[in-house]
C-alpha positions in Angstrom: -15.3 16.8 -18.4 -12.8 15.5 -21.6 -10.5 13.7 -20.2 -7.5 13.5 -22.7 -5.3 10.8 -21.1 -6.2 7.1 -18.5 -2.9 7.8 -16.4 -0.6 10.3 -15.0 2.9 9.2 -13.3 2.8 12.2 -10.4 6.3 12.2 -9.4 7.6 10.2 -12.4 11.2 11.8 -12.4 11.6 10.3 -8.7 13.2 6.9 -8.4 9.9 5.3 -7.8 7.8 7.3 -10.1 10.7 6.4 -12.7 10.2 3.0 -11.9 6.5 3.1 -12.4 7.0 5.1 -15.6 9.5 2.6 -17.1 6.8 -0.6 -16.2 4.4 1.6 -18.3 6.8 1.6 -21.2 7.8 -1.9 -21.1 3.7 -3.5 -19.9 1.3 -0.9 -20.8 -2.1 -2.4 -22.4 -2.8 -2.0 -25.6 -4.7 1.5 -26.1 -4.0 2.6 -22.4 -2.8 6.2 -22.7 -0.5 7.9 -20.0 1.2 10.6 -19.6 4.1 11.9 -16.9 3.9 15.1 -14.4 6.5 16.9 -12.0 7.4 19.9 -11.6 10.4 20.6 -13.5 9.7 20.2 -17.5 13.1 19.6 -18.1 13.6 16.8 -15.4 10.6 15.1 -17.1 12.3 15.5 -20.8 15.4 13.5 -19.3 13.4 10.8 -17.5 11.7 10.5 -20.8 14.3 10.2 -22.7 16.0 7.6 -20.2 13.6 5.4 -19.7 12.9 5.0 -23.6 9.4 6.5 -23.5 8.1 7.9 -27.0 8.7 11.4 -27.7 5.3 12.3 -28.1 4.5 11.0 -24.8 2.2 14.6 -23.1 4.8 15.8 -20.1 2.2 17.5 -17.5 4.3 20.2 -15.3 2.2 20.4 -11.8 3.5 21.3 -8.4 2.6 20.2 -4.6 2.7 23.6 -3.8 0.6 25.0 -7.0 -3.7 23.8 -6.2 -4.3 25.3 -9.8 -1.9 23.1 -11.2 -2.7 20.3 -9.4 -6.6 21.2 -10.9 -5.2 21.1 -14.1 -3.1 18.1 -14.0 -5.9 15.6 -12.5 -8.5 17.3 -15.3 -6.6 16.0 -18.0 -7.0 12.5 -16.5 -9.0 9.8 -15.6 -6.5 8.2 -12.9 -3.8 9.8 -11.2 -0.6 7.5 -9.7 1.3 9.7 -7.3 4.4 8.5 -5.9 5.3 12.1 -4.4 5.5 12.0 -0.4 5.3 12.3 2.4 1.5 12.5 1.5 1.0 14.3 4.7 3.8 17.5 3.3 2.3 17.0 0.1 -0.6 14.9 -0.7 -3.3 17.5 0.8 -4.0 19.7 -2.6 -4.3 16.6 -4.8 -6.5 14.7 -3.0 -8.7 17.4 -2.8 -8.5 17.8 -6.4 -9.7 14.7 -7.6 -12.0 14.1 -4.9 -13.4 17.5 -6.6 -13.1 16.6 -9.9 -14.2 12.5 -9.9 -10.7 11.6 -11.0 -9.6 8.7 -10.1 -6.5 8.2 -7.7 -3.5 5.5 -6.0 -0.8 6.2 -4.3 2.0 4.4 -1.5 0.8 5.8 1.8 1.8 4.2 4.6 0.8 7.6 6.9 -3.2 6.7 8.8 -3.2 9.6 10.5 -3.2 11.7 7.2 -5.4 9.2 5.6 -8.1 9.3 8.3 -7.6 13.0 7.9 -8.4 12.9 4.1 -11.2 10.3 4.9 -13.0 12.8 7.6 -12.1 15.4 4.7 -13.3 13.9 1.7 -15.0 11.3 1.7 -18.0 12.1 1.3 -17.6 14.5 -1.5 -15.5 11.7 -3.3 -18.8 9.6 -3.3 -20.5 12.5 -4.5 -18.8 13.4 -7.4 -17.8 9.6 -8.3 -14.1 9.5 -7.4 -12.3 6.3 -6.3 -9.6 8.0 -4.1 -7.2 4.4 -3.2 -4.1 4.5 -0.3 -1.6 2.3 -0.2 -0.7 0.2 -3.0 2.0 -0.6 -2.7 4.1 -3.3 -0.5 2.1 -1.7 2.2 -0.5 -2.7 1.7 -1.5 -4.9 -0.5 0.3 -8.0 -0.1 -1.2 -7.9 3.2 -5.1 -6.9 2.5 -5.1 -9.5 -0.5 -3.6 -11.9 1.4 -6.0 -11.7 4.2 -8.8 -11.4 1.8 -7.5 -14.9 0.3 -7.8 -17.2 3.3 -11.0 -15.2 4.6 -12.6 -16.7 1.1 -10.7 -20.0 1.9 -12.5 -19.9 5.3 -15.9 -19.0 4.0 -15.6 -21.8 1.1 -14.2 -24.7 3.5 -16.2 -23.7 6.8 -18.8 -21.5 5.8 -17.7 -18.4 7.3 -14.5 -16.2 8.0 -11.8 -16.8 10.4 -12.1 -14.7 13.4 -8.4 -14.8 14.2 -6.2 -14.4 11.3 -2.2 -14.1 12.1 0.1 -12.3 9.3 3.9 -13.5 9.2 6.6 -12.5 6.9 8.5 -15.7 6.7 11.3 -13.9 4.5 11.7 -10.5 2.8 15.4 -9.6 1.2 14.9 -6.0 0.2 14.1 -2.9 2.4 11.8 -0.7 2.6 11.8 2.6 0.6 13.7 5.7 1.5 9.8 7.3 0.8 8.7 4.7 3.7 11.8 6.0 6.0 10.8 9.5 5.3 7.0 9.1 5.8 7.8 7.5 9.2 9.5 10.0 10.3 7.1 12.8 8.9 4.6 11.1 10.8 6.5 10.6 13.7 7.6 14.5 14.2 3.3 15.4 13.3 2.9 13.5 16.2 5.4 15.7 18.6 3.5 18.7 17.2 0.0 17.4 17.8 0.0 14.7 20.7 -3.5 14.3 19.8 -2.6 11.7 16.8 -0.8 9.1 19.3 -4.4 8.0 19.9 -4.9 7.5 16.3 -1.6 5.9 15.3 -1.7 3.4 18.1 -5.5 2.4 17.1 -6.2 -0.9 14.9 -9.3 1.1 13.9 -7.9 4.8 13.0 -9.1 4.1 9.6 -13.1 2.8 10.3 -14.7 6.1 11.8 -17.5 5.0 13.3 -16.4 1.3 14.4 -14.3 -0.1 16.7 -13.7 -4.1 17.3 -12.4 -6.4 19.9 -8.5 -6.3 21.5 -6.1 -6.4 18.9 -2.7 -7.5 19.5 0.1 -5.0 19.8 2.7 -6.9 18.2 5.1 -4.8 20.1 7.2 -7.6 21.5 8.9 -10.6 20.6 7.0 -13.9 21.4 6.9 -17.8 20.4 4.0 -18.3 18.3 2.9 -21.9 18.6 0.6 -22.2 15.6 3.7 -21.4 13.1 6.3 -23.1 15.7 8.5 -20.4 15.7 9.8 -17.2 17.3 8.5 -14.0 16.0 9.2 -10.3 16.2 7.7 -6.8 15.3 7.4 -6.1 12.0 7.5 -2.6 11.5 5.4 -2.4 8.5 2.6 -3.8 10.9 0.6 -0.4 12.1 -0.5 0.8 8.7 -1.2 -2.8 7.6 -3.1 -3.9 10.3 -5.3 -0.5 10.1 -5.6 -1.4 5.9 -7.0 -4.6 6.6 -9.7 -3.5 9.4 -10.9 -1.0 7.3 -11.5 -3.4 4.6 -13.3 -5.4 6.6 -15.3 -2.4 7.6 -15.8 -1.3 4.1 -16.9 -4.6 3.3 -19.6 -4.9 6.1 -17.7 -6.5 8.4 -17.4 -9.6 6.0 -14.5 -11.0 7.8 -16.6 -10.5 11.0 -17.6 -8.1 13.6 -15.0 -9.9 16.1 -12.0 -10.2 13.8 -8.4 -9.9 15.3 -5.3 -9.5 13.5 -1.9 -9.0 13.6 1.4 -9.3 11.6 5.0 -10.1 12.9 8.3 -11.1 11.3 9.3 -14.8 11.8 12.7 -14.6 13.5 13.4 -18.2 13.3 13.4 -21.6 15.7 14.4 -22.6 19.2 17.3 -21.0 21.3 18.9 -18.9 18.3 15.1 -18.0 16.8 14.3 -16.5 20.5 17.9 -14.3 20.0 16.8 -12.9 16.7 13.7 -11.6 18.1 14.9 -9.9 20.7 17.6 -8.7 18.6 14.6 -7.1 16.0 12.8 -6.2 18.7 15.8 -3.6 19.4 16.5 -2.5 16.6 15.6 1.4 16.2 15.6 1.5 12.0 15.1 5.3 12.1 18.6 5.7 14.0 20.3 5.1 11.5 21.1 7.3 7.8 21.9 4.6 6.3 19.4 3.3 3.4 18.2 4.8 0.3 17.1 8.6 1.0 13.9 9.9 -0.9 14.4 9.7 -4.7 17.2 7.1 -4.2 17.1 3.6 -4.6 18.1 0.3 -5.2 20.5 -1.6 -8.2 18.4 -3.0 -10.8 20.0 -6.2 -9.9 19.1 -5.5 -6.3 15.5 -4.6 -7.2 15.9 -7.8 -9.4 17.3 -10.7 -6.8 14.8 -9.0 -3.8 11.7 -11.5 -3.0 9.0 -11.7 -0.4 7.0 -14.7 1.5 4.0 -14.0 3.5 2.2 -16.9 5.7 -1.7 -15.7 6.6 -2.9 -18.4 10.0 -6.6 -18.4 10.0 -7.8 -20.0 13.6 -11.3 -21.2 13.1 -13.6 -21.8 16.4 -13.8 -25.5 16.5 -9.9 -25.5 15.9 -9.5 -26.2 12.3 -6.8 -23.9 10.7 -7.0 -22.7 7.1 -3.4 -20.6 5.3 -2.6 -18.4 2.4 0.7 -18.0 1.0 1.8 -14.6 -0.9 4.8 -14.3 -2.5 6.4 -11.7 -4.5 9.8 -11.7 -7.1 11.0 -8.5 -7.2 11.8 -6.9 -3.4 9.5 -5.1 -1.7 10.0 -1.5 -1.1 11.0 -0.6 -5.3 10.9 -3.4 -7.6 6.9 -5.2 -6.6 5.7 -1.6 -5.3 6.0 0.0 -8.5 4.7 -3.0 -10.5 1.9 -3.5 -7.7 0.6 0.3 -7.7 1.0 0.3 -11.5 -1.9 -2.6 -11.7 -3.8 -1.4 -8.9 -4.0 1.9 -11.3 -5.0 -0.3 -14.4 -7.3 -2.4 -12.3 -9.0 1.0 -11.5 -9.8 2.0 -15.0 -11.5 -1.6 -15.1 -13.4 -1.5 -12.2 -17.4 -0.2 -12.3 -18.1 1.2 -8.3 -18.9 3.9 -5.8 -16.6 7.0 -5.4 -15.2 7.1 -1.9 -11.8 6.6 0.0 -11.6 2.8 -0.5 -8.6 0.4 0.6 -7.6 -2.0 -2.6 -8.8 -5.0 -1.1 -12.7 -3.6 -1.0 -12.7 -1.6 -4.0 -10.7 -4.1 -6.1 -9.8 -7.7 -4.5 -10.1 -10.7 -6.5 -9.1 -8.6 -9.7 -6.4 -7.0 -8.7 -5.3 -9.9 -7.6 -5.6 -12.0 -10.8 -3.8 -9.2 -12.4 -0.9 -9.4 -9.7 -0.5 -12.8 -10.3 -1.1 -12.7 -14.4 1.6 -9.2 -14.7 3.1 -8.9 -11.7 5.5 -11.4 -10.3 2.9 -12.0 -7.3 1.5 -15.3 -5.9 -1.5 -16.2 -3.9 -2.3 -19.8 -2.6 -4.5 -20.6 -0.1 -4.8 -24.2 1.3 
């Protein structure tokens, strides 16, 4: 199959496909072609135009609702960036297409009951025909499976194997998450009154490794005093897709972090008295209830985007007590300004990266390179001490 462009933006006259688009424009390796699709010709001619792309630059119209469009979009391509969800109301037809067609593929989800779906769906005829199909990369997940894959390679170097207890805390974050995340939630959460079935899948650490199960993981679910960080901590609502990114990398890497490996993620709501307030204040807090916060499609300021940050502290517990940490940080805030620079290079990274077709997670498929490009393009640290 000719393959006449390396990228697609899918979605690229949304905010964060926009966003995406305009990174492109302003970072885009030398002799990287790209092109933008959506459904409305004229949208993508003004998004064009706005974001200073060249005139020439091939405008792909394609529709969730149109599978022969969808074929003809991810033909003309060798990856496809789709920032267009829910996934679950409209990520079914192109998945299927370039699981069909070997075309390569990222996108944001943060839904594992529609991934494991698309895993039990197509899979194996992704490793057939040589497509790398890749969920979430954006701030869910991969601050989170790169940061866990960092101090598991800490662990190995320093004691000769992983940590089988590895805590994730997010020590600050000033930015939300997107009004995509918001809707997705809540996509997921009304699939769920439809089909009580997927309750069991949501609530399991291992919805995404068919076929493996591991020990008790923490719930997360309540506020508590962690005495390895020395501080109170509270859920972190990110935490079920995450936690289900990171065990299937680990079971897409045979188990390389360890048959027995327990994780978790929480927010750190601060110290003593006051720290033990905040997190039971979090813990209360319903952040569906409200409409406030960007809606699909809307976002934040530049400046916003600009002044938002992130700090993540990774706890590896070794056996004989020794301790080993990893440190990610990001400059731009989460939800817009690192998610559309972080799926942008997870895309790039793809077109650099020799493997197996299959549903992969970016940690297995792409780890220590994506990561070096995070930190090279990005805005994106990782230390591990």
């Amino acid at each position: 199959m000719s393959r006449d462009l390396d990228l697609i933006v899918y979605g690229a006259t949304g905010f964060t496909g926009q966003l995406v688009a305009e990174y492109l424009v302003a970072s885009a390796p030398a002799g990287i072609t790209w092109g933008m699709g959506g459904r409305s010709l004229t949208k993508l001619q003004e998004t064009r135009d706005a974001i200073g792309a060249p005139s020439d630059i091939p405008l792909i119209v394609a529709d969730s609702d149109d599978p022969a469009s969808l074929r003809a979009l991810v033909e003309k391509t060798r990856v496809v960036i789709t920032t267009v969800g829910p996934y679950q109301l409209y990520g079914n037809d192109l998945v299927a297409a370039c699981a069909a067609t070997g075309t390569g593929y990222v996108d944001l989800c943060g839904e594992p009951a529609w991934m494991r779906h698309m895993i039990d769906a197509h899979d194996a005829e992704a490793k057939r025909t040589g497509a790398r199909i890749v969920f979430s990369c954006g701030f869910d997940s991969i601050p989170f499976d790169l940061g866990v894959l960092t101090l598991q390679e800490a662990a190995i170097a320093k004691h000769g194997r992983p940590a089988p207890r590895v805590k994730g805390r997010v020590r600050s974050m000033k930015g939300g998450f997107s009004g995509g995340t918001a809707a997705s939630l809540k996509a997921t959460l009304a699939a769920a009154a439809r089909d009580p079935s997927l309750v069991k899948l949501l609530t399991s650490p291992f919805a995404l490794t068919p076929g493996f199960a591991g020990p008790h993981q923490p719930t997360g679910l309540l506020p508590e005093y962690d005495s390895d960080i020395g501080a109170w901590v509270a859920p972190f609502i990110m935490a079920p897709i995450n936690t289900k990114n990171v065990h299937r990398t680990n079971f897409l890497l045979g188990e390389s972090y360890g048959a027995d490996f327990v994780y978790d993620e929480m927010m750190v709501a601060g110290l003593g008295d006051l720290g033990k307030a905040a997190a039971e204040a979090i813990a209360k807090i319903n952040p569906l209830a409200s409409d406030k916060g960007p809606k699909p499609g809307e976002g934040p300021s530049k400046e916003e985007r600009d002044t938002g940050h992130y700090d993540l502290l990774f706890v590896g517990l070794m056996p004989d007590g020794e301790r080993v940490e990893a440190v990610v940080t990001g400059d731009r805030d989460p939800g817009y300004g690192s998610t559309s620079k972080m799926i942008t290079e997870a895309a790039l990274t793809l077109l650099d990266t020799e493997s197996a077709g299959g549903i992969w997670t970016p940690g297995a498929l792409m780890g220590p390179a994506l990561r070096q490009r995070l930190v090279d393009r990005a805005g994106l640290t990782f230390v591990a001490a």
